[in-house]
MIZA-54323 format. One record per residue (C-alpha): x, y, z; residue number from 1. Coordinates in nm, 3 decimals, padded with zeros to 5 digits. Each point is the difference from the previous one (the first is absolute). Example, Ala and Ser with C-alpha at 12.3 -4.5 7.8 and 13.67 -1.06 7.14 Angstrom:
REM residues 2
<atom px="01.230" py="-00.450" pz="00.780" k="1"/>
<atom px="00.137" py="00.344" pz="-00.066" k="2"/>
This chain:
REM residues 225
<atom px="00.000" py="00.000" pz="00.000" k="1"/>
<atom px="00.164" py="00.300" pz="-00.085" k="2"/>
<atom px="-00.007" py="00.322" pz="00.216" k="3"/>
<atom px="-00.252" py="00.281" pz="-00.096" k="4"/>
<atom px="00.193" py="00.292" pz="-00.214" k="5"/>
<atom px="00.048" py="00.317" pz="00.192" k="6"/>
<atom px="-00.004" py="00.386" pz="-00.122" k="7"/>
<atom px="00.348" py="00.107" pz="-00.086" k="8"/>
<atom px="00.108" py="00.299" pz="00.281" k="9"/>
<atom px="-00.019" py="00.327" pz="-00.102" k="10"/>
<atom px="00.277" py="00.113" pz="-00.202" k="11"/>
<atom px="00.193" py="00.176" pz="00.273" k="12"/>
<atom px="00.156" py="00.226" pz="-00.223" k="13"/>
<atom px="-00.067" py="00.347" pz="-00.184" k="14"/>
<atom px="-00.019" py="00.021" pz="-00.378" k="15"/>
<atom px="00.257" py="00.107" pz="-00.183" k="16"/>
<atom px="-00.138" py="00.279" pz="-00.218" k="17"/>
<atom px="00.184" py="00.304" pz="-00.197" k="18"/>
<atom px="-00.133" py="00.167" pz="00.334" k="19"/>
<atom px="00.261" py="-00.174" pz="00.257" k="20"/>
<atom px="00.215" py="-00.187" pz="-00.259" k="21"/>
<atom px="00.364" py="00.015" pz="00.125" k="22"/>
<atom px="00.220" py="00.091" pz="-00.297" k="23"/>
<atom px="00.304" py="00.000" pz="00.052" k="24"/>
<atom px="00.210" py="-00.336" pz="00.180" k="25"/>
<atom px="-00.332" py="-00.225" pz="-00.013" k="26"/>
<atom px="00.207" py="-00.236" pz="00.176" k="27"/>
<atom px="-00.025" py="00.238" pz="00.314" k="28"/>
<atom px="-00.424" py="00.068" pz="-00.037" k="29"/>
<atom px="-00.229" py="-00.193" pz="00.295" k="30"/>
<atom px="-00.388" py="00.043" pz="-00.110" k="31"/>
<atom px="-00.093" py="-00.236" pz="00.304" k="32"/>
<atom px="-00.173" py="00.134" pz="00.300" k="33"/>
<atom px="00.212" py="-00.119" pz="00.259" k="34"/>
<atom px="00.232" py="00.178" pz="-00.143" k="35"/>
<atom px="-00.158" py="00.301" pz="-00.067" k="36"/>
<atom px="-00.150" py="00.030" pz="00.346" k="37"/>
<atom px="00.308" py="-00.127" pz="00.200" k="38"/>
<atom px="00.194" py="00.325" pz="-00.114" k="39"/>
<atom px="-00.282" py="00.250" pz="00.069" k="40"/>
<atom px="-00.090" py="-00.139" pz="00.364" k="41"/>
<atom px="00.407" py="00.007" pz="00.023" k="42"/>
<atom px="00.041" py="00.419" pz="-00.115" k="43"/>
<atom px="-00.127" py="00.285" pz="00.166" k="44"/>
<atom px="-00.009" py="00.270" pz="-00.260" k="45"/>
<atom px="-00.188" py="-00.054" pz="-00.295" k="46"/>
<atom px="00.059" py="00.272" pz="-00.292" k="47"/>
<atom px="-00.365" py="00.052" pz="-00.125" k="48"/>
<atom px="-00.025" py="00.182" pz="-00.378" k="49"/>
<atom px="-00.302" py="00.177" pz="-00.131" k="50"/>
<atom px="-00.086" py="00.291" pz="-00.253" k="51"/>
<atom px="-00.141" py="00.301" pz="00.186" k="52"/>
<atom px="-00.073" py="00.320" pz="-00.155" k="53"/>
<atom px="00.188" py="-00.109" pz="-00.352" k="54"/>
<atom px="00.356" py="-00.069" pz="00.128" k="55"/>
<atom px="00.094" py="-00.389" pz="00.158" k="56"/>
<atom px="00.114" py="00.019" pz="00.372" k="57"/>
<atom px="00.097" py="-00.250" pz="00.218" k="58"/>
<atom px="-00.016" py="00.015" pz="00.374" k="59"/>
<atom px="00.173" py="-00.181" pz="00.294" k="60"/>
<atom px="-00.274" py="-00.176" pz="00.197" k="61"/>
<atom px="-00.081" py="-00.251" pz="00.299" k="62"/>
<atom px="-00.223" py="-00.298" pz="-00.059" k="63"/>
<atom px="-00.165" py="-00.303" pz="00.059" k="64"/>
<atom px="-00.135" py="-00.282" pz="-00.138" k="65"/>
<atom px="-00.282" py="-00.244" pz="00.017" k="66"/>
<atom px="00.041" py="-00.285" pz="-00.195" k="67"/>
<atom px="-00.032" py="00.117" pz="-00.402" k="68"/>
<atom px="-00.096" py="00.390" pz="00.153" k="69"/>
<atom px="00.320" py="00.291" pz="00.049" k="70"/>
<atom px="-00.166" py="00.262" pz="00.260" k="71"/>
<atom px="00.153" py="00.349" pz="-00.018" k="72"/>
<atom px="-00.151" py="00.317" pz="00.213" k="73"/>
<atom px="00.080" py="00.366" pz="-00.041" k="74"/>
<atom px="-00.094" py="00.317" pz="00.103" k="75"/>
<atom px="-00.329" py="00.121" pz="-00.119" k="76"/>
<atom px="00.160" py="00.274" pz="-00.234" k="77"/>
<atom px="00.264" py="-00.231" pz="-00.055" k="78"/>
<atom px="00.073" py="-00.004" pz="-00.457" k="79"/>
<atom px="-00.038" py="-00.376" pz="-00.005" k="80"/>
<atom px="-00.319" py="00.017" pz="00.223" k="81"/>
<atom px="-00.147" py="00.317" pz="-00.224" k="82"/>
<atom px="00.071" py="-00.231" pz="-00.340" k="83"/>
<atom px="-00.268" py="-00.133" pz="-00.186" k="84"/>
<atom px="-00.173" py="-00.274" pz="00.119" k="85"/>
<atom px="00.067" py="-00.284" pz="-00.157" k="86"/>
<atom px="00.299" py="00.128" pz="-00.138" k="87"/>
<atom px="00.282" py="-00.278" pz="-00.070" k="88"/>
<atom px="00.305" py="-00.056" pz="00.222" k="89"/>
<atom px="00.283" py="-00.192" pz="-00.008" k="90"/>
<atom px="00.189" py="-00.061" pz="00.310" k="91"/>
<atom px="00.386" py="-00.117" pz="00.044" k="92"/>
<atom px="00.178" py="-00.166" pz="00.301" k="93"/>
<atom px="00.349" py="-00.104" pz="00.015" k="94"/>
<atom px="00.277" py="-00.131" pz="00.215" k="95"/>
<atom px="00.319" py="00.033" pz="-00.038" k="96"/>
<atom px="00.227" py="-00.277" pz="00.109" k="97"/>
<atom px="00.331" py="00.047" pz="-00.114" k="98"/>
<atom px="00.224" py="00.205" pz="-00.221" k="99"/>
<atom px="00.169" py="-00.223" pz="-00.306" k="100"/>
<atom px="00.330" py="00.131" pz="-00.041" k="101"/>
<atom px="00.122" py="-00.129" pz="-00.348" k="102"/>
<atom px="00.348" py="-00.013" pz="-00.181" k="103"/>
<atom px="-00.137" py="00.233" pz="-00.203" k="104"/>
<atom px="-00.236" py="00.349" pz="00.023" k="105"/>
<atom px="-00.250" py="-00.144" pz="-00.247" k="106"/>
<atom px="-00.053" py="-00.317" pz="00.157" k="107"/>
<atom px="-00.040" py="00.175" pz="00.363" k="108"/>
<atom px="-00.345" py="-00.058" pz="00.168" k="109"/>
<atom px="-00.237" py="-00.068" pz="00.268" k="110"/>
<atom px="-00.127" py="-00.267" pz="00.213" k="111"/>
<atom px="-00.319" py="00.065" pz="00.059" k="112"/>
<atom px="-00.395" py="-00.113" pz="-00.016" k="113"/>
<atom px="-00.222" py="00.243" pz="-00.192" k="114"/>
<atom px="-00.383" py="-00.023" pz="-00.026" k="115"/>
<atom px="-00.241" py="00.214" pz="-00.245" k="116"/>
<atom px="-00.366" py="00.013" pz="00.076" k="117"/>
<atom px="-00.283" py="00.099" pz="-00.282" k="118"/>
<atom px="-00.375" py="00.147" pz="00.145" k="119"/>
<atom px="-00.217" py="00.230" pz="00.063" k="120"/>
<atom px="-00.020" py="00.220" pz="00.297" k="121"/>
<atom px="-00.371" py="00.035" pz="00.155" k="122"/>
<atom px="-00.094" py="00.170" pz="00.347" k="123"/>
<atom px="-00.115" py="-00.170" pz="00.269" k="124"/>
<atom px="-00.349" py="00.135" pz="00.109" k="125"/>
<atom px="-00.120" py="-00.232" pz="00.259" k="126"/>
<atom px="00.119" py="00.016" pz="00.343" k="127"/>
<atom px="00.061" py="-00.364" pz="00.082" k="128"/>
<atom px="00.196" py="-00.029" pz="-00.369" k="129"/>
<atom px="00.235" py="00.324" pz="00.117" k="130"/>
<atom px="00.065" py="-00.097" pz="00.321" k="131"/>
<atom px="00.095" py="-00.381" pz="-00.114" k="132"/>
<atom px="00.217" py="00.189" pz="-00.210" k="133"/>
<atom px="00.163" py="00.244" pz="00.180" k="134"/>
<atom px="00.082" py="-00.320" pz="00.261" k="135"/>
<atom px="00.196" py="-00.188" pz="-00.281" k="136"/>
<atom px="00.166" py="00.320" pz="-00.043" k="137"/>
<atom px="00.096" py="-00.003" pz="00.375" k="138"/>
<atom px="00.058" py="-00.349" pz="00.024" k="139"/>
<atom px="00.229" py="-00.028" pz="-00.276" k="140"/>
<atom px="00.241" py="00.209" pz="00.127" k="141"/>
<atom px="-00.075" py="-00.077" pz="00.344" k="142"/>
<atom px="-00.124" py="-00.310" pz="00.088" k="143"/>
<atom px="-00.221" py="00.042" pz="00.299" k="144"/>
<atom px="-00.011" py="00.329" pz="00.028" k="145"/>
<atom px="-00.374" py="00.047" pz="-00.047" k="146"/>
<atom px="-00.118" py="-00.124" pz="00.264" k="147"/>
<atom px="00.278" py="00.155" pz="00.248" k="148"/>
<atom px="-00.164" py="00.384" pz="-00.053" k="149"/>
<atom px="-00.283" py="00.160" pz="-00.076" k="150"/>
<atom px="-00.197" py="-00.045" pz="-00.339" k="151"/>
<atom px="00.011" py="00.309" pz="-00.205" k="152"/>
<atom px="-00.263" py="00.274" pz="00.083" k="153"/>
<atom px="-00.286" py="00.134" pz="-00.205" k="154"/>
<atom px="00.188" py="00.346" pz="-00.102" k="155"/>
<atom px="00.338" py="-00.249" pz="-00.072" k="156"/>
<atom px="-00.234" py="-00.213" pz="-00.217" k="157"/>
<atom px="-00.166" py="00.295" pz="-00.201" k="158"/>
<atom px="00.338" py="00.164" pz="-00.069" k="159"/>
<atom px="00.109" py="-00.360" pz="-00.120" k="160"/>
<atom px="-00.073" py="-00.108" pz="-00.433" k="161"/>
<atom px="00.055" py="-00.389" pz="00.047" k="162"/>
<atom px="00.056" py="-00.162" pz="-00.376" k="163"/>
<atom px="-00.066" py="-00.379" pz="-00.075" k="164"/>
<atom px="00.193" py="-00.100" pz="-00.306" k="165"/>
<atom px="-00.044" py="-00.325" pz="-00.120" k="166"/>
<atom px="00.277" py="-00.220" pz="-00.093" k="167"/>
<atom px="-00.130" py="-00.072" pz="-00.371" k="168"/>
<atom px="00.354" py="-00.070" pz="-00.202" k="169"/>
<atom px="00.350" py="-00.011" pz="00.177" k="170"/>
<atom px="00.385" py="-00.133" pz="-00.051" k="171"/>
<atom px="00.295" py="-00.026" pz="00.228" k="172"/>
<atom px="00.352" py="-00.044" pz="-00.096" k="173"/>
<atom px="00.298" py="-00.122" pz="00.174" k="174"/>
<atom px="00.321" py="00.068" pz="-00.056" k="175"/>
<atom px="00.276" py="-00.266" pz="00.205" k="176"/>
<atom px="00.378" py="-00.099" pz="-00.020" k="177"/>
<atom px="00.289" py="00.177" pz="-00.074" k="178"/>
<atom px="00.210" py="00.093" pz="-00.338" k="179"/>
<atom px="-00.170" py="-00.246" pz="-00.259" k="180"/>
<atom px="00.173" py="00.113" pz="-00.313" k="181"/>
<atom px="00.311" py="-00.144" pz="-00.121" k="182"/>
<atom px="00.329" py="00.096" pz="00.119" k="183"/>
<atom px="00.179" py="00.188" pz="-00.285" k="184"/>
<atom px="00.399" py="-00.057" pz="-00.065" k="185"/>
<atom px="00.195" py="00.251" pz="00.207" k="186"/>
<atom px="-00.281" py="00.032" pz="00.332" k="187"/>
<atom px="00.094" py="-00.313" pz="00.174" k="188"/>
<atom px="00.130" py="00.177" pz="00.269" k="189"/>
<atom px="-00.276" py="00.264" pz="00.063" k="190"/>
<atom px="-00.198" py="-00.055" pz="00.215" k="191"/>
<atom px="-00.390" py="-00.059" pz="00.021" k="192"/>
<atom px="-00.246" py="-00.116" pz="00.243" k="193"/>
<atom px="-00.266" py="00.136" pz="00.182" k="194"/>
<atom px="-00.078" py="00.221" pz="00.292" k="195"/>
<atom px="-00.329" py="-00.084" pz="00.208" k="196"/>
<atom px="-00.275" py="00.233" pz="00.122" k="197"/>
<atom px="-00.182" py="-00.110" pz="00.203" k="198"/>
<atom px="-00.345" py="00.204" pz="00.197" k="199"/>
<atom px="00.066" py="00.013" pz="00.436" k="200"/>
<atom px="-00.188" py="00.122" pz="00.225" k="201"/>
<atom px="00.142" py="00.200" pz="00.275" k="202"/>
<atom px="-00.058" py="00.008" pz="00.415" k="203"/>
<atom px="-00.328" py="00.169" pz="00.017" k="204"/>
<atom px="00.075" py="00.393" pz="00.145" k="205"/>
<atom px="-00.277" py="00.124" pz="00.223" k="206"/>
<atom px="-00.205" py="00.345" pz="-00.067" k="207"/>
<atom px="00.146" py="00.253" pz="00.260" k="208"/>
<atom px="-00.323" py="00.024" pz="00.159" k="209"/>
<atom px="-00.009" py="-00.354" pz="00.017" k="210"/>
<atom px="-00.011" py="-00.074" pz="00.412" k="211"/>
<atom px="00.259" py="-00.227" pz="00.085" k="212"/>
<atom px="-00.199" py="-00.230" pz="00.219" k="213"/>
<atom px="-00.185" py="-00.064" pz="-00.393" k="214"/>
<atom px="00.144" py="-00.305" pz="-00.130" k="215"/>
<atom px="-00.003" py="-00.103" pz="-00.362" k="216"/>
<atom px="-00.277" py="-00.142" pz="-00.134" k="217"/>
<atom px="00.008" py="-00.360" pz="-00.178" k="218"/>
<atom px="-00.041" py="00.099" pz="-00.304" k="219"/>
<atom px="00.259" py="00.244" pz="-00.038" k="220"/>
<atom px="00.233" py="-00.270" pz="00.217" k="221"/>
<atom px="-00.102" py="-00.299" pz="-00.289" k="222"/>
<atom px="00.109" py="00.241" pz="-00.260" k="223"/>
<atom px="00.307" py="00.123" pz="00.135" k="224"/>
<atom px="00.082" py="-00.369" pz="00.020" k="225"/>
């Protein structure tokens, strides 16, 4: 008797369109979403680019995500929170993990693990929706924080745009190793390799009005490993 067939999985993986197509090294190009998600729960800047006004502008921005969502927040006259709604993003995280230093200039590089992002950016309207945001936000770059303090306040909240941009086409690409060209006659003895960078947090310094009997919270203890 043989065994009923089952549904293949979902394809775990985003399409590869002219969109997110990586082209140049293919070799380097990840379209899965483990992947793609590892590196943006990993960063804690995204660079988010939009048109506003006629002229492309990209801004610096915290975020957070919920499983195929990117949350981003602003201030209410903020120019990505004042663009059109709707209005297409794209969104770039990367980290950089060491500096390639080659026998030659051309063949100098990176290390590093690079994701791009395709959506559009909508507001959030509804309460529970913002504040579910705003807590991956938090959380993100702070695990545990939320719940250590107060939520924000009505006036915090109507100052506050909170943007939903769905995760509709994306790429990463990693770059690893060292020198990987050939070693031309003559540079045998210069010398390549590379030099690591790597992300540390520091010993967490206390506000000045911070009492000393205060101690540090868990969360910021956990992060500050």
């Amino acid at each position: 008797m043989t065994s009923p067939s089952r549904a293949p999985a979902p394809d775990p993986h985003f399409e590869i369109t002219d969109v997110n197509r990586v082209r140049r090294y293919h070799h380097r190009a990840r379209y899965d979403h483990a992947t793609v998600f590892a590196i943006l729960d990993r960063g804690l800047v995204a660079h988010v680019a939009f048109v506003h006004e006629g002229r492309p502008v990209v801004i610096p921005m915290a975020y957070g995500r919920d499983g195929d969502r990117l949350f981003l927040h602003g201030a209410r006259k903020g120019r990505i929170t004042t663009a059109a709604e709707g209005e297409p993003v794209s969104v770039g995280v990367t980290l950089v993990d060491g500096i390639v230093v080659a026998r030659s200039l051309f063949d100098s590089s990176m290390n590093y693990r690079a994701v791009v992002i395709h959506g559009h950016a909508f507001e959030l309207n509804d309460d529970a929706e913002r504040m579910h945001a705003l807590r991956c936000i938090v959380e993100h770059n702070m695990p545990g924080r939320w719940d250590e303090v107060r939520p924000p306040s009505a006036q915090e909240l109507k100052a506050t745009t909170v943007l939903e941009v769905a995760i509709e086409s994306a790429s990463a690409k990693v770059r690893e190793g060292g020198d990987a060209e050939p070693i031309e006659p003559g540079a045998e003895n210069v010398w390549c390799g590379v030099v690591p960078i790597s992300t540390t947090l520091g010993s967490p310094v206390p506000d000045a009005r911070v009492l000393a009997s205060v101690p540090i919270p868990p969360s910021v203890r956990r992060r500050a490993g």
